[in-house]
C-alpha positions in Angstrom: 144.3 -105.2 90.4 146.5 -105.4 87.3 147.7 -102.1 85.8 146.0 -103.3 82.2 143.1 -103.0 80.7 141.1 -106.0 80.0 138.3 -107.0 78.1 136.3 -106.7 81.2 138.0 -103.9 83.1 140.1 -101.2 83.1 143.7 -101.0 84.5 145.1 -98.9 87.6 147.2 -96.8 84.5 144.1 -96.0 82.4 141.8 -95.4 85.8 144.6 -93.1 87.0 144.8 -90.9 83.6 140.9 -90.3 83.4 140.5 -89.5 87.2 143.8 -86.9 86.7 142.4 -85.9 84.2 138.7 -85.1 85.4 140.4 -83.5 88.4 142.6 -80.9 86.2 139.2 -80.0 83.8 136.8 -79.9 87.0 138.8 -77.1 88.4 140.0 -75.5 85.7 137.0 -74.9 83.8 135.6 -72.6 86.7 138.7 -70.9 87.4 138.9 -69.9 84.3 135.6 -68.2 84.2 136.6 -66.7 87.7 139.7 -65.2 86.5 138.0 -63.2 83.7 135.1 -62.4 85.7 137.8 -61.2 88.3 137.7 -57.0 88.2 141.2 -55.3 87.9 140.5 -51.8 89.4 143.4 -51.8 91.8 146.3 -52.9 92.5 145.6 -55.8 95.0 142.3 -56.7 92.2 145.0 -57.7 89.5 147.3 -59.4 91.4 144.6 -61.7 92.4 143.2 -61.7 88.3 146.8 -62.4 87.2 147.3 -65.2 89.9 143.8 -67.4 89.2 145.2 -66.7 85.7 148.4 -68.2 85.8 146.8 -71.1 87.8 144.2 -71.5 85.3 147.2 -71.1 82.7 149.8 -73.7 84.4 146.6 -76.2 84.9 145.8 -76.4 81.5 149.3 -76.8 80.5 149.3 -79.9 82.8 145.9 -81.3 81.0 147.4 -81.0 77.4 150.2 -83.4 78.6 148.6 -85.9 80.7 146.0 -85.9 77.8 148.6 -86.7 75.5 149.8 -89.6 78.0 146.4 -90.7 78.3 145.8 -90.9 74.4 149.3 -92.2 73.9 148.3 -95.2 76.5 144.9 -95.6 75.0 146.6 -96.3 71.7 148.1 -99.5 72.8 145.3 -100.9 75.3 142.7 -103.1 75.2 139.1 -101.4 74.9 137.0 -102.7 77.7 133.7 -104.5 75.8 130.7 -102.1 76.1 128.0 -103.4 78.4 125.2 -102.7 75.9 126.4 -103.6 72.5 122.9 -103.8 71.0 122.3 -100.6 71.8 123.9 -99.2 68.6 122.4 -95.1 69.3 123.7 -95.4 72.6 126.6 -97.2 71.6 127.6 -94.4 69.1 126.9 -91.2 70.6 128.9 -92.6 73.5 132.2 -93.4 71.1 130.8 -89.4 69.8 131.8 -87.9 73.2 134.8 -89.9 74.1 135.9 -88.6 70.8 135.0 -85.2 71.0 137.1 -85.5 74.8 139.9 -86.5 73.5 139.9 -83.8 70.8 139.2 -81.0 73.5 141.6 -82.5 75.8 144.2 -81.3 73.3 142.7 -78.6 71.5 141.8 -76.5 74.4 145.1 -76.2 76.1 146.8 -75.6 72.8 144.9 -72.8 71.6 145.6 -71.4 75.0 148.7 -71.8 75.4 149.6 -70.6 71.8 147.3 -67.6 72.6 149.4 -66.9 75.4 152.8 -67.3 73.7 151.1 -65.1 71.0 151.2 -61.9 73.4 152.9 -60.1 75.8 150.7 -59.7 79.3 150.6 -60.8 82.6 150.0 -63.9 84.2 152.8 -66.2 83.3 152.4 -69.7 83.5 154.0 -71.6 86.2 157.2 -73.7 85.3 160.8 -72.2 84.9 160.3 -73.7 80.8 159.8 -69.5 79.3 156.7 -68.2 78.2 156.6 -68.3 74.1 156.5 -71.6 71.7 158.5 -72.5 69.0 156.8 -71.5 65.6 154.1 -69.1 67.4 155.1 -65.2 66.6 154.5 -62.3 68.4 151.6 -61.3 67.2 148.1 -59.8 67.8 146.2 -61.5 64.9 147.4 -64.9 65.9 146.9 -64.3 69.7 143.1 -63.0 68.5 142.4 -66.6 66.3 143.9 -68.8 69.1 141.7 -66.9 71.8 138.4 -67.3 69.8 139.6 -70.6 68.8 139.5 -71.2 72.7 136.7 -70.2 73.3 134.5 -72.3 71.2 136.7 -75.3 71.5 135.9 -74.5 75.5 132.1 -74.9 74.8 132.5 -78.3 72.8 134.6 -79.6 76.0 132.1 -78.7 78.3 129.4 -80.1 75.9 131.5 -83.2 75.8 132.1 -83.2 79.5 128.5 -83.0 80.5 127.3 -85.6 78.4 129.9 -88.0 79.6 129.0 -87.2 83.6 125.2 -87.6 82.2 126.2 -91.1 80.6 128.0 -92.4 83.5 125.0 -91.3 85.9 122.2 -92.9 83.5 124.6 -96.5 83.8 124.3 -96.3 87.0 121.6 -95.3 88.6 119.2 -96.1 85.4 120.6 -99.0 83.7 122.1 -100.3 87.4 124.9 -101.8 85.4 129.0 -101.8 86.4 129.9 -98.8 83.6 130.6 -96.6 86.0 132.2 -98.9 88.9 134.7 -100.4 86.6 136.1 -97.2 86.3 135.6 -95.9 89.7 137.1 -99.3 91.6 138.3 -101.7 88.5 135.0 -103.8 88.9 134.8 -106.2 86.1 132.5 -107.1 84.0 130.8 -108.3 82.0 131.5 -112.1 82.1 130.6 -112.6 78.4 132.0 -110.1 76.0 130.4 -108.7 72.8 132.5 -106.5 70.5 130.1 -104.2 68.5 131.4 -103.9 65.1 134.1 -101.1 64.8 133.0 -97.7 63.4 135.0 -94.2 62.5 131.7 -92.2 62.4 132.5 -91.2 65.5 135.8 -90.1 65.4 134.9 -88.3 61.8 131.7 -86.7 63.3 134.2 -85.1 66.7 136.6 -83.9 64.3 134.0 -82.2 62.3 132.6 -80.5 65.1 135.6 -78.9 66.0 136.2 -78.2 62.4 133.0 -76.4 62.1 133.7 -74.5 65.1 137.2 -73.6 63.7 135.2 -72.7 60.7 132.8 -70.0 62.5 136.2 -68.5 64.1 137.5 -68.1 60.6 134.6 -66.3 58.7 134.9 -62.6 59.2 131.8 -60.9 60.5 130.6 -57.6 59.2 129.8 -56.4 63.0 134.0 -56.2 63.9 135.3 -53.2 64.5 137.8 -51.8 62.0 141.4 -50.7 62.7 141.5 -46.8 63.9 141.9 -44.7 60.9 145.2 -42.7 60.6 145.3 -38.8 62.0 144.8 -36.5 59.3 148.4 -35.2 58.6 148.6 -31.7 60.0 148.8 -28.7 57.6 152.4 -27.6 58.2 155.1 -26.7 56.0 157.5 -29.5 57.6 160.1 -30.2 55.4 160.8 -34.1 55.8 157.7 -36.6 55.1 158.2 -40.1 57.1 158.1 -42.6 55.0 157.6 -45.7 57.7 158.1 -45.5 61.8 157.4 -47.5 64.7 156.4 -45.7 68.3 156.6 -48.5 71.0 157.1 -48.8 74.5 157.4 -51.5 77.1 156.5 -51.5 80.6 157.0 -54.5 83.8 153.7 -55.7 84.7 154.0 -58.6 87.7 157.3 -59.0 86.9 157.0 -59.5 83.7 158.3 -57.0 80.6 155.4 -56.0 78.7 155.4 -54.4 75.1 153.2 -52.2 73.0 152.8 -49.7 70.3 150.5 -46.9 68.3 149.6 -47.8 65.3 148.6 -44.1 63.8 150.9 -41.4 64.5 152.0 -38.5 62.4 155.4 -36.3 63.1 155.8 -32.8 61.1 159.6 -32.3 60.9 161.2 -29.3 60.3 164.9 -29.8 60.1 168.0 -28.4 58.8 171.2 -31.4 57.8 173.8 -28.7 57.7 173.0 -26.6 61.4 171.5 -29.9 62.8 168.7 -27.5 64.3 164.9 -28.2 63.8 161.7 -28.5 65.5 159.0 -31.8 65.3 155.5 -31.9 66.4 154.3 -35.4 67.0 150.8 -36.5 67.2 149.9 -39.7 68.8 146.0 -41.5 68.2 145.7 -43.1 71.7 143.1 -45.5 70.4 145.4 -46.9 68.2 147.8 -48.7 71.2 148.3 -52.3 71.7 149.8 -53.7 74.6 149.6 -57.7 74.4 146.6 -59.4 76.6 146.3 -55.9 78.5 145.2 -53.7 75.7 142.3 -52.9 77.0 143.5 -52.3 80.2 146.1 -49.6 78.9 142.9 -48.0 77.0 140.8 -47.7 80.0 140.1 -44.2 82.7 142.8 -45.7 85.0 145.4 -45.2 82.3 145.6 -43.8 78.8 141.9 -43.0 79.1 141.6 -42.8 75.1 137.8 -42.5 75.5 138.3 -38.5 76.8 141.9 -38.0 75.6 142.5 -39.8 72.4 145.3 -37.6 71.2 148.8 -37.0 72.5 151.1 -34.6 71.2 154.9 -34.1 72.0 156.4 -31.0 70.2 160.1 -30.0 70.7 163.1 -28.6 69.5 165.8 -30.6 67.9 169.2 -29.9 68.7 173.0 -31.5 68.3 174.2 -33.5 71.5 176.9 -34.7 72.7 176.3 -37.9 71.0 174.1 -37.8 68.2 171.0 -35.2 68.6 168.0 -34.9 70.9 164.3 -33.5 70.7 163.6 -31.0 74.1 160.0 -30.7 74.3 156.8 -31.1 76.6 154.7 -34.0 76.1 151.2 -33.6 76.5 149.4 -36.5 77.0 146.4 -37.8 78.9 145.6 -33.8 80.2 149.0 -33.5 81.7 152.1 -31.8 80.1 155.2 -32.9 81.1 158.9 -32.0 80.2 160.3 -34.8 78.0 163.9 -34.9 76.3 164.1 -38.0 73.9 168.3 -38.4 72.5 168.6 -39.9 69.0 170.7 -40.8 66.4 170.3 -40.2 62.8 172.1 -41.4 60.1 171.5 -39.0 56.7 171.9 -40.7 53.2 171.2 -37.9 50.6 167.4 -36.9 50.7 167.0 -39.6 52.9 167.3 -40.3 57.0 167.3 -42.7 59.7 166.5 -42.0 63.4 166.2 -44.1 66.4 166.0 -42.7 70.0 164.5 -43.8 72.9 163.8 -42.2 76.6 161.9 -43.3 79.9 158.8 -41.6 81.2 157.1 -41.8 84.9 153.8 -43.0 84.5 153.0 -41.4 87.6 153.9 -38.0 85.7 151.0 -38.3 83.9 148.0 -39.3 86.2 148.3 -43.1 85.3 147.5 -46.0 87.2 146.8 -43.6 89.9 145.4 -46.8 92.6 148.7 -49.0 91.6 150.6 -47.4 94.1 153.4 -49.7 94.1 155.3 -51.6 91.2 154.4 -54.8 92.1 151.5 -54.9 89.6 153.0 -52.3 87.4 156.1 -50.6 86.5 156.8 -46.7 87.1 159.0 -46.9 84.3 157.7 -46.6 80.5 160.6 -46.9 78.2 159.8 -45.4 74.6 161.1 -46.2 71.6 161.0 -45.0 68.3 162.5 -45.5 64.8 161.6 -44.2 61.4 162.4 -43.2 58.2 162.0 -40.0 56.0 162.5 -38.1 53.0 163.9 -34.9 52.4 160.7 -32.7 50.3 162.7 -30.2 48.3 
């Protein structure tokens, strides 16, 4: 059997890709839906969610590359003849599928993958290659367009997929023809070929079917959920306004160094340039955190528990160190107070000044993750870190 295609029958190479290929989407599709049907209540529950995940993850990988192979190959073969080529409906919403499969094929794993490189998470993907793409930021807005772009592109490939394993059954057991054989075994046929006349309907009508889908992705819907709104700033007579600020912090989950951030957060300073003495009362909107993939996660009883404690507050002193100054305080947070001490440096420009400090917290300390008892799934360790700006108010 000749590894070309013919006009009569397809090659060992072209056989090879589509069987490969059907294997990788035939097990992935379902694995996928197990992974996020997979709870994540303990400690032994996300291990297993974050391994079907990678699987799921490294699999699709695979099928965006031997798809591109198989498209590649399919460029430069000869088109086995259709059995039926006066069966023009037939004819084209066959062409229809094969069209809208080789979109999927690539569309699906890419959105994926670029979802994944988007944010920080668990559940690497398999291969020693690292775990962002060129050209794809860190960012939550991209990872949210890539996921939903995902998700319908998912239900077009599985569309595409059952109409295909619906065609191939109808040839065979219906039509009793060699459709199906000559891509199961090589069989060739038929004898006498017909070429229909060529048509780019097809190919038009699959990209604009993923274009539409791409298009219901895009339009904003009036049921999403709007951003948090800030904290009202607290009615003190701080002396320093911040201007801008970031409050982060970055935890190991599997392995793997995860990164978040509040977005609303407020700090009343009180401090004096010439002494170097002061006080500062942070407040913190739980609700507001991101962290990657796991945001939710982070949100839920088992950790930050933002539904019963949404706020946080650190309040400290602020004295000279040895190096640069530090804030002594207890952090409340998640109904546990805690002694925290967070060194900083500042660097004072008139009116104007600069801080960045950063210090490491035991989750532990605070009631989280209570059923993760080790830190194979997550990290004891929370390293914060925060930077801002702020103005003198004379």
């Amino acid at each position: 059997m000749s590894r070309r295609n013919t006009a009569q029958s397809y090659g060992r190479v072209s056989r090879l890709f589509h069987w490969t290929t059907a294997a990788l989407i035939l097990a992935n599709i379902p694995l996928g839906a197990i992974a996020n049907r997979l709870p994540y209540d303990t400690a032994q529950a996300l291990a297993l969610k974050a391994q079907v995940f990678s699987v799921h993850k490294t699999l699709g990988v695979a099928v965006f590359f031997v798809a591109l192979g198989r498209i590649l190959w399919t460029l430069f073969e000869t088109h086995p003849a259709p059995l039926h080529p006066d069966r023009k409906a037939e004819l084209g919403l066959a062409r229809l599928v094969h069209w809208m499969l080789y979109v999927s094929l690539v569309a699906v794993p890419l959105t994926g993958w670029v979802h994944h490189a988007a944010v920080t998470g668990f559940a690497p993907i398999l291969w020693p290659f690292g775990q962002t793409l060129p050209f794809v930021p860190q960012s939550e807005a991209v990872a949210a367009t890539a996921g939903s772009l995902h998700w319908v592109f998912t239900k077009l490939l599985v569309a595409s997929v059952v109409l295909h394993i619906a065609g191939a059954l109808k040839h065979h057991f219906v039509d009793r023809d060699a459709t199906l054989l000559r891509m199961w075994r090589g069989t060739p046929a038929p004898d006498r070929v017909v070429w229909p006349r060529a048509s780019v309907l097809p190919a038009l009508s699959a990209l604009a079917l993923f274009g539409l889908g791409a298009a219901v992705v895009a339009v904003p819907r009036s049921e999403t959920v709007a951003p948090p709104a800030p904290l009202a700033a607290p009615q003190t007579a701080g002396n320093w306004q911040v201007t801008e600020g970031t409050l982060g912090f970055g935890v190991q989950q599997m392995g793997q160094a995860v990164s978040g951030q509040f977005a609303n957060w407020t700090a009343d300073i009180h401090f004096d340039p010439v002494r170097g003495t002061g006080a500062v009362t942070v407040s913190i909107d739980t609700g507001s955190l991101t962290l990657g993939s796991v945001t939710q996660q982070a949100k839920s009883a088992d950790f930050f528990d933002t539904a019963q404690f949404p706020q946080a507050i650190f309040a400290a002193e602020i004295t000279p160190a040895a190096i640069g100054y530090e804030a002594k305080g207890t952090l409340s947070l998640r109904g546990a107070s805690q002694p925290v001490t967070l060194p900083f440096t500042l660097i004072l420009n008139g009116d104007t000044a600069s801080m960045t400090g950063s210090t490491r917290l035991d989750r532990r300390d605070f009631g989280m993750g209570a059923s993760y008892e080790d830190e194979s799934s997550v990290g004891f360790g929370v390293d914060v870190n925060i930077a801002l700006t702020a103005t003198q108010i004379r």
